[in-house]
N, C-alpha and C positions, 0 to 999 in steps of 0.2 A: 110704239117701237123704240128700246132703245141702243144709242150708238156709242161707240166706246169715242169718248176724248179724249185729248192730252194726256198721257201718262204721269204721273206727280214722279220726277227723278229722285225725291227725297224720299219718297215711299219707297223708291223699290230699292235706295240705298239701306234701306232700313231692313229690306227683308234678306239682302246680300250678308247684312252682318255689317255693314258699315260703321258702328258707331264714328269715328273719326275720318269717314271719308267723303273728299269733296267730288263734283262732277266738273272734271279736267276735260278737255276738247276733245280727248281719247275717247273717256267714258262716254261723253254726251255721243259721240258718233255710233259706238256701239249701241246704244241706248237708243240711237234713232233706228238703226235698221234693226235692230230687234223689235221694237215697238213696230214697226213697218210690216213685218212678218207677222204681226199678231191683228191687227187690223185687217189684213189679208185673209187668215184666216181664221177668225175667230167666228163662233155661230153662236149669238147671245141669243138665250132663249130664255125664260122665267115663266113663273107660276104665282097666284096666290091666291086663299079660298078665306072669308072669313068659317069661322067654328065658335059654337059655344064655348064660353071659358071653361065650363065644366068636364071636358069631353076628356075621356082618360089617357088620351094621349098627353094629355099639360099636367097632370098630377102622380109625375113620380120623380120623386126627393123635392125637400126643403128649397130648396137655390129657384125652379120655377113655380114653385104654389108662392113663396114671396115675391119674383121676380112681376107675376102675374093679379101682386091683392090689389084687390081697388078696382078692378076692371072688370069691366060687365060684358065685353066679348075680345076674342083673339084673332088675329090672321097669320097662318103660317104660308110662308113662302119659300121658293125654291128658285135659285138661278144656275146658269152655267154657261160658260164660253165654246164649250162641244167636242167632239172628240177630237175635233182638229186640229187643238193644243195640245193633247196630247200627245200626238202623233212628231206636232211638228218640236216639240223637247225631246221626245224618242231620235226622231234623224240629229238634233242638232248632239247629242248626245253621243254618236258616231263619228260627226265630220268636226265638231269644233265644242268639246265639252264646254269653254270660257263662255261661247255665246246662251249655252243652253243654260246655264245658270243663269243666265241676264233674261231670256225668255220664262223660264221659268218665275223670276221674281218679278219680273214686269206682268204675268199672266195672274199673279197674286194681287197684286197693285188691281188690276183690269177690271178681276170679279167683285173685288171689295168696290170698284166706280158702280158698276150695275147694281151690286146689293143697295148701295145708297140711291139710285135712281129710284128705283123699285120702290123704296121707302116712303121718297117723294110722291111713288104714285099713289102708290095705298093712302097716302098721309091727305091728299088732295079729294080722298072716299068720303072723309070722315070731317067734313068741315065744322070746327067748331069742338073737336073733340081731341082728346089727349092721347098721343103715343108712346110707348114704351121705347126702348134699343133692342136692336133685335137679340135674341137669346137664342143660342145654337145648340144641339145635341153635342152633349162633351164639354160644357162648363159647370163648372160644381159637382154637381152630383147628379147632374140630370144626365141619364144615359146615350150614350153615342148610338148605341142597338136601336133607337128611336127613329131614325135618318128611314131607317126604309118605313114605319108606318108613316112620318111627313109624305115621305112619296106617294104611297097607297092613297092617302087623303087626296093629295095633289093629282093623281093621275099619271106621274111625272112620268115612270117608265111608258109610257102610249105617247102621251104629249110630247114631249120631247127628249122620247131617250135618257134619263137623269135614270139611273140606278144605284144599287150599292152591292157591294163585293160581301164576299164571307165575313169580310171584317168590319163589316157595318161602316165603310169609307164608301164615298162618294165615287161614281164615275159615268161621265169622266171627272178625272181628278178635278179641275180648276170649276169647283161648282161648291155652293153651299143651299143648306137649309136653315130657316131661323123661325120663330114668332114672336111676335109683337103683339101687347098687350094694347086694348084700348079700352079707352075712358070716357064720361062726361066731366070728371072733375078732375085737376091736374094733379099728376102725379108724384108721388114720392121720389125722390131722386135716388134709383137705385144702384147698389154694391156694382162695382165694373172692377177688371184687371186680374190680377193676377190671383190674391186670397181668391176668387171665386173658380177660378181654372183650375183642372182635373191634369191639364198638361202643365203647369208651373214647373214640377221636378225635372222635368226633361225638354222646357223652352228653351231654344236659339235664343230667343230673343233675351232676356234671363241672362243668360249665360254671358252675351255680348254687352249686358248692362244695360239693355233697353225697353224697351213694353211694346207690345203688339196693339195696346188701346182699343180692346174689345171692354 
């Protein structure tokens, strides 16, 4: 099972657009009862299936057939914090827009701690063996339209409600899909940031001067 900790305050300054912004005893107060709200109701649920590396869901465009060489099998995974972040950015969104953007970036912050747990679990699978970073539907060239066959693999819409919209987006929103490549023999350190993202042209982060560190 995993549980949401500590919120990193610099992450979620990061995803506010912060470049030059510290956490003053304002922010951090906000920052707690936001986070407070999110712990409350957040419903962390996750998935993960090993697959053959072959399987054609990993072999469309260049960005994961390289992401993926060297590995003799892959695990896609799926997490999400549940509809009840959604919900609760929808109300704040009514009664106090300034909080709902702190919720909102702190709920980014939150999925990105479980994605990393979850790594840790898979990673604890495979003792003695090498893991890739996880690779998402919508970097490079690897299609975002992908997001709902992960799910179909995964189960996800049965198991815990993880679907996608018309637009091949996640929902609920604060959830991701990835895979991870694994090995016997260590691997190449592969391309990350920005050259391999399909969202570069039209990143916040970009834009504020800063990097997402995907």
């Amino acid at each position: 099972m995993i549980k949401l900790e500590k919120l990193s305050r610099q992450e979620c300054l990061r995803y506010l657009g912060g470049k030059n912004l510290s956490v003053t005893p304002q922010i951090e107060n906000m920052l707690d009862i936001c986070e407070k709200k999110i712990f409350e109701t957040a419903s962390v649920k996750y998935l993960y299936k090993e697959i053959p590396v072959d399987s054609p869901v990993l072999h469309h465009g260049n960005d994961i057939e390289e992401h993926l060489k060297g590995c003799e099998k892959a695990v896609v995974m799926c997490a999400t914090l549940g509809a009840g972040i959604d919900r609760l950015i929808r109300v704040s969104q009514i009664t106090d827009m300034s909080e709902a953007v702190v919720i909102d970036s702190l709920a980014s912050v939150a999925i990105e701690q479980v994605c990393n747990q979850v790594d840790m679990i898979v990673s604890s699978l495979y003792p003695g063996e090498y893991l890739t970073f996880r690779f998402s539907c919508g970097y490079g060239d690897y299609p975002i339209d992908l997001q709902g066959e992960f799910l179909r693999i995964l189960d996800a819409p049965r198991k815990i409600g993880l679907c996608t919209n018309k637009s091949s987006l996640l929902t609920p929103t604060k959830s991701v899909t990835a895979v991870m490549g694994i090995s016997k023999n260590p691997i190449e350190k592969r391309k990350r940031g920005c050259a391999v993202c399909n969202m570069r042209e039209n990143c916040k982060f970009r834009k504020a001067g800063l990097r997402c560190d995907i």
